[in-house]
Every structure is written in C-alpha cells, then in structure tokens.
N, C-alpha and C positions, 0 to 999 in steps of 0.2 A: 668945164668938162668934169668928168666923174673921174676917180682914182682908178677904175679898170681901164678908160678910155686912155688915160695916162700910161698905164701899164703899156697897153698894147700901143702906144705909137714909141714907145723904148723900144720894144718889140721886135716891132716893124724896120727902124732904123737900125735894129743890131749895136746896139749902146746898153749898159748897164744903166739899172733904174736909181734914183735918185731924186729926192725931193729939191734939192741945192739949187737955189736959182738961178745960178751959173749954165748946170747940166738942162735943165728947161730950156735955155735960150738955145746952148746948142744944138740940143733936139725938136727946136722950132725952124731953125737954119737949115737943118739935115732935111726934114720934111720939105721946107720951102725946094730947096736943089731937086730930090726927090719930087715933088708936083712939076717943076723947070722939064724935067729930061722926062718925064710922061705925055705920051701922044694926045689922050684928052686932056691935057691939065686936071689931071682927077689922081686919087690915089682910093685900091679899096683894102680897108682895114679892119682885120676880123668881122667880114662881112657886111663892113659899112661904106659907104662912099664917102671920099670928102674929095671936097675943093680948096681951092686956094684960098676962097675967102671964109672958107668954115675952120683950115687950119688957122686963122691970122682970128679970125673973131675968140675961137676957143681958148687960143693963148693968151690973147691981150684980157679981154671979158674973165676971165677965169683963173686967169693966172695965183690972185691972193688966194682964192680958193682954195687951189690945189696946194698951197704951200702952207697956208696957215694953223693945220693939224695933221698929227700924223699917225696914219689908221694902223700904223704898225702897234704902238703904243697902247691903244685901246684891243689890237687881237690879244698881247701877251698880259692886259691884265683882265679881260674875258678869253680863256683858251676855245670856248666852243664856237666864237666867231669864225675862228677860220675853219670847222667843219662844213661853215652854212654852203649849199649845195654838193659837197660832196657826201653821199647816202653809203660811200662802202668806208667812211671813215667818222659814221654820225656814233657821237656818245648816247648811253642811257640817256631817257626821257628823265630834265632836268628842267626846274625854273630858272631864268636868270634872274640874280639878285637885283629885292628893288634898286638898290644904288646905280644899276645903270642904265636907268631912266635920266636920274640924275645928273649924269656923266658931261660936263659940260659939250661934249664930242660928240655925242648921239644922234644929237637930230640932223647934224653934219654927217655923221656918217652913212644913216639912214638913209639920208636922199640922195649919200654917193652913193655907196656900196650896196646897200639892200634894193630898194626901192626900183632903180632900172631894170632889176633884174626879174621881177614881179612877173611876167609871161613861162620864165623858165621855171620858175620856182614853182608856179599853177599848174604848169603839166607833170613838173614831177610827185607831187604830193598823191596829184588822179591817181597816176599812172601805181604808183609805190601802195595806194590806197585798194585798187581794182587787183593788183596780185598778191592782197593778202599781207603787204610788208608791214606790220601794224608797229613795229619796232621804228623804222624810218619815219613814217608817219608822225607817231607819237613824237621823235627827236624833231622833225620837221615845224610843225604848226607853233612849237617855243618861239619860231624868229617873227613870228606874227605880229609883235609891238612895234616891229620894225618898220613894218608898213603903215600906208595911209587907212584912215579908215573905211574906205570906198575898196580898197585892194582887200582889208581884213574879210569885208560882207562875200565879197564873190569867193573869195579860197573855202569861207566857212558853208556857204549856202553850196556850192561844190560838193564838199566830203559828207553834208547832211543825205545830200540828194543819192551819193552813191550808198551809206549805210542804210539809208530807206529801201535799196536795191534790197541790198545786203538779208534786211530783213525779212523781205518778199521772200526771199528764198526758203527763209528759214521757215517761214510758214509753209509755204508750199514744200518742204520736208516732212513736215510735222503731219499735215494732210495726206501724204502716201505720196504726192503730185510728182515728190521727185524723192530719190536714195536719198537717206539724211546722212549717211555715212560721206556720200559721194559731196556735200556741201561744207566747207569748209569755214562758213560766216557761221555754224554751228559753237565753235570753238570763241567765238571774240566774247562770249561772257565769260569766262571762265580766264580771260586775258587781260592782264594789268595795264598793256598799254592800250587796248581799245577803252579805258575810262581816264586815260590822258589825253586822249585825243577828245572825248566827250567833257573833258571838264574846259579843253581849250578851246571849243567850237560852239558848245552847247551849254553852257552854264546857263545864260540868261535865257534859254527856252525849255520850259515846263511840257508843251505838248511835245515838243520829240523826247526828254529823259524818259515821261510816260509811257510814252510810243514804244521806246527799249524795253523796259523793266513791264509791259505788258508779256512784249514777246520772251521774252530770258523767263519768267516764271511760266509762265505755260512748256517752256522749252525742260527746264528744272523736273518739273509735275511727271513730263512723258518719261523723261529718264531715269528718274528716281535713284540718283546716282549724290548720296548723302553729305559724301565729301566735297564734290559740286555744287552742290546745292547751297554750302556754306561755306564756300568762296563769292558766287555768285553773290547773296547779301551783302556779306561784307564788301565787296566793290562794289556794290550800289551804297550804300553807306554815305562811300567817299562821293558820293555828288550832292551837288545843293538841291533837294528835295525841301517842300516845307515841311514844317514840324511833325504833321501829322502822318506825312508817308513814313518820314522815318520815324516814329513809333512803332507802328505797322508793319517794316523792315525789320526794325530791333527785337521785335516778338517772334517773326517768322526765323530770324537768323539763331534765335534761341531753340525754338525750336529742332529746328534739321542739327544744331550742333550738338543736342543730347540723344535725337536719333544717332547721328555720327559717331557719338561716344557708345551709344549703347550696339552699334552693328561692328566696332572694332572691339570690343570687350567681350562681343558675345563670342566673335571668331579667334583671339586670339587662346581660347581652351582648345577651338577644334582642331587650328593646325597646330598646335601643342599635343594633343590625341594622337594625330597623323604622325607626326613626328616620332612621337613615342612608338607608337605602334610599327612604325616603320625600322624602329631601331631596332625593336623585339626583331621583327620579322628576320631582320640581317645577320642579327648573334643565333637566332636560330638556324637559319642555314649556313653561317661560321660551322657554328657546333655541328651538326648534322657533316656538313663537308668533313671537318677535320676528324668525326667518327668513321666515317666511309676511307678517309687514307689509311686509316690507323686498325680498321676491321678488312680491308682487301685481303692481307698477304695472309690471316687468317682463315679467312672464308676459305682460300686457295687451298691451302695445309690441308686443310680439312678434307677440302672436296679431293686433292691428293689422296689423303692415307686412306680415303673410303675406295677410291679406285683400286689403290695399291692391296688395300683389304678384301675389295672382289674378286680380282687377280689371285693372290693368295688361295681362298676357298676354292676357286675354281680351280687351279692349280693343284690344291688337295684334293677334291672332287676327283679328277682325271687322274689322281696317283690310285685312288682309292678302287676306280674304275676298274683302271689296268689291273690291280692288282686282283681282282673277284677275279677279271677276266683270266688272268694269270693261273687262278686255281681253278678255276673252272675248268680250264684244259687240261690241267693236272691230273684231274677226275678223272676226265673220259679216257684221258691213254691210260690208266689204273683202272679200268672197267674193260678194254679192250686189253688187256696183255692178261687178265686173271684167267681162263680157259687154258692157257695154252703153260704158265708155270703157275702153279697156283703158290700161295704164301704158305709157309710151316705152321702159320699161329692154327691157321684154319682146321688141319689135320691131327691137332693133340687128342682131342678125346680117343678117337679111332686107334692111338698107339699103344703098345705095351710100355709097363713103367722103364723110365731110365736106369741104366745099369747104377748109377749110386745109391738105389733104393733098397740093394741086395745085401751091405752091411747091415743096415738099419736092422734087415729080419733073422739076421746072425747073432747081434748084440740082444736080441728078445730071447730067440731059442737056448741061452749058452745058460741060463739057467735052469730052465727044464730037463736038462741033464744032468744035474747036481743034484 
C-alpha cells in the first residue's frame, strides 16, 4: 500500500496516524470489524473500494513497506515536499538539490507518494498552465524527477502543446486577427518563470526553443519597447541554445541595452526640464499670488480716495454753483429796487458842495484882507 492509502484507512477508522507496528495491526483489526458490520462486505475509502481481501492482501503484502521508511523524515529535510500538489502554498521556482536523487528514500518515496498521484498532478499543471498561472507552473514541473519516465513525456508534450496555443495567439495578435492588448501569452517573454518552465520541459528540444525565440523577437521588433527587448535576450540567454544562437543573442542583447541606455539618458534631461520648468512655473504664481494679497487692500485705498476725491469736487462744484446762483439773485433784486430808492453814490455829481468845504474858502480869503 502507498503512505497516503495508509493515511486514509487511520482516517477512516478515526485512530491517530502512526508508523508503530503495533498501531498497524490495530488498524487492520478495526477495518476488518468495519468490512464485518458492512451490508456488501466492502468498505469505500477516499473514493476507493476495498474488500476484505484487498484489506488483508494490503497489510500482509505491504506491510514492511510501509514501515521501513519514514516520509516524514525526508519532507523536514526537503521542506518543498510537502508543497507538492498544494498550488496556493507552492514556493518560488526552485531546483532540488542534486543529493536528493541520491537520498537513499527516493525512489521509495516516489513510487509511494509521488507517482500515484500522476492523474491529479496532470490536470493541475493544464489547468494552472491554461489560466496563465506561470508562477504554479514553474513551482510545479520541479517534482518531475519524481515521476516515471513515461509520466515525464506526457506532462511535458502537454504544456508544449498548450504553449504552442499560446503562441498562435500571439501571432494572431501581431497580425491585427486579435487585440494584442486583449492576449495575455503576450507578457510570458518578458516573465522569469515562463523560461523555467521552458528550461524543465524543453531543454532537450531545439525546434520548440526556436519556435519561441522566433515569435518573442518578432513580438520585441512590433513593440519597440527597449527595456523589453533586453530582458527578453537575457532570458533567452538562460536556455541551452547552441553556440551560435547565443552569439547572435549576445550581440542583439548588446545592442537594445545601449539603445536602452541611450533612450533613459536621453530622457532623463527632459523630465529634469519639466521639472525645472514646472517649479519656475509654481514660485511664479507663489509670487504673483502673494503680490495680489499684499497689492488688494492698496488697489482699494486707492480706488477709495479717488472716489472720496470725486465726491469732494463735486461737492465743491455744487458749493460753488450755489453760490453764483446766490449772487446772481442778488443782482436782480438790486436792479428791481434802484427806480424806486435810488443809491446816494449815484447822485453826487448833481449836488452842491458839502457844508465842510465853506471853512476851507474862509482860511483862503482871511488873507486877502490883510
């Protein structure tokens, strides 16, 4: 029997797990009783059927099996073991160290723990593959040594056959046929873990690397997106290409990274420019604003005392009016009252001299008589 199948008949019996070949026997007993008081003689376990004689062959057959290593010991000194099929708790895309190939436990383990599980493990890699999970993925196809080598061919000729989709697409983006925005297998050059998954599937095949690094450079060329362009190389780099692609890589990736350097050097003046210019811009309407608080109550005064100043004249204006008007009436009742009293001034010539003029001709004559 396998370590999970062990698992699940603890399980099932409601006993704690235990390698102890004591606790086996009782959980052989327990099942036995358990098959006793079932109506077909059958018991079904984690969706499996057993019978009496598959419980009693499992245990006897298999017994040292199950007892003679223990899978606990090999997860805590590999921790990403016990990730394998859970995808919401898989670490970064890692190698496992050669030593545990070596592990005297391995191929025991393999063919409990891994290896059965080969159907489940096939649908999820698609499935994690088909929605883009290139993170999963990538952590996923590391357990692949685990398998047999008939299980490695089908998982790997699998994820070929979906990135070959993959790539259709992308062409047919590139062609107008579909939104390139709207394509999402656009992004997997530009993505570390889609060249782990290409280095764990695809290493030993030249016509698919090609197949890629066809479409990603043509993909590079439409976009013209510099910084892309030289990530793209460098993770084509990392694959086993022969010598002469990657010359041809190594040239091209020089290339786009001194474009790259020359289109961040050239811009880094101009939003320095903007910047600058935008700072002017701001102290200048600072300054402007804080002239306008500080010229208001001025402007006001002003526009005041000019008012106050109109006022004024006008005010004077109307004194001055009045006051013509004032003598002007003056006039005419001194033009209507002269007929009727006339003024003294007006009648002096016409009068005889005043009587104090009659000394005057006394003080002249008082000599002529002497």
């Amino acid at each position: 029997m396998t370590h999970q199948e062990l698992v699940d008949f603890f399980n099932f019996a409601g006993l704690e797990y235990s390698e102890n070949p004591e606790s086996i026997q009782l959980l052989k007993k327990q099942l036995l009783l358990e098959l006793k008081a079932s109506p077909d003689d059958s018991l079904i376990i984690s969706d499996k059927r057993y019978s009496k004689n598959d419980v009693i062959t499992l245990f006897d057959a298999n017994l040292s099996a199950t007892t003679t290593w223990n899978p606990q010991e090999m997860k805590k000194e590999y921790v990403s073991l016990s990730d394998f099929l859970n995808s919401k708790a898989y670490v970064s895309p890692m190698a496992f160290p050669k030593s545990i190939v070596d592990h005297p436990d391995f191929h025991t383990y393999s063919a409990l723990e891994i290896q059965p599980r080969f159907a489940d493990f096939q649908r999820m890699v698609q499935l994690n593959l088909k929605e883009h999970q290139l993170r999963s993925v990538a952590s996923s196809v590391q357990f692949l040594l685990f398998f047999t080598p008939e299980q490695q061919f089908k998982i790997t000729t699998d994820l070929k056959l979906i990135i070959r989709n993959a790539l259709v697409k992308v062409k047919e983006a590139m062609d107008g046929n579909r939104s390139q925005k709207s394509v999402q297998e656009t992004e997997y050059f530009v993505n570390h873990n889609f060249y782990e998954i290409l280095l764990k599937i695809a290493a030993d095949d030249q016509d698919f690397l090609m197949e890629q690094l066809s479409v990603g450079e043509d993909l590079m060329n439409r976009k013209r997106n510099a910084s892309d362009s030289v990530r793209f190389y460098r993770f084509q780099l990392s694959l086993p290409f022969p010598q002469e692609v990657l010359d041809v890589l190594k040239r091209n990736e020089r290339i786009v990274s001194k474009t790259s350097s020359n289109e961040s050097s050239s811009e880094s003046p101009g939003v320095g420019r903007i910047l600058w210019i935008a700072l002017v811009v701001i102290l200048m309407l600072l300054r402007f604003a804080s002239r306008c608080n500080r010229s208001e109550p001025q402007v006001d005064d002003s526009f005041l005392r000019m008012i106050q100043e109109q006022q004024e004249q006008r005010r004077l204006l109307q004194q001055q009016e009045q006051y013509y008007e004032s003598l002007d009436g003056e006039d005419s009742l001194l033009e209507q009252s002269q007929p009727a009293t006339p003024p003294p001034s007006v009648n002096v010539p016409q009068t005889t001299p005043p009587p104090p003029e009659e000394p005057v001709q006394e003080v002249i004559s008082t000599p002529d008589s002497l």
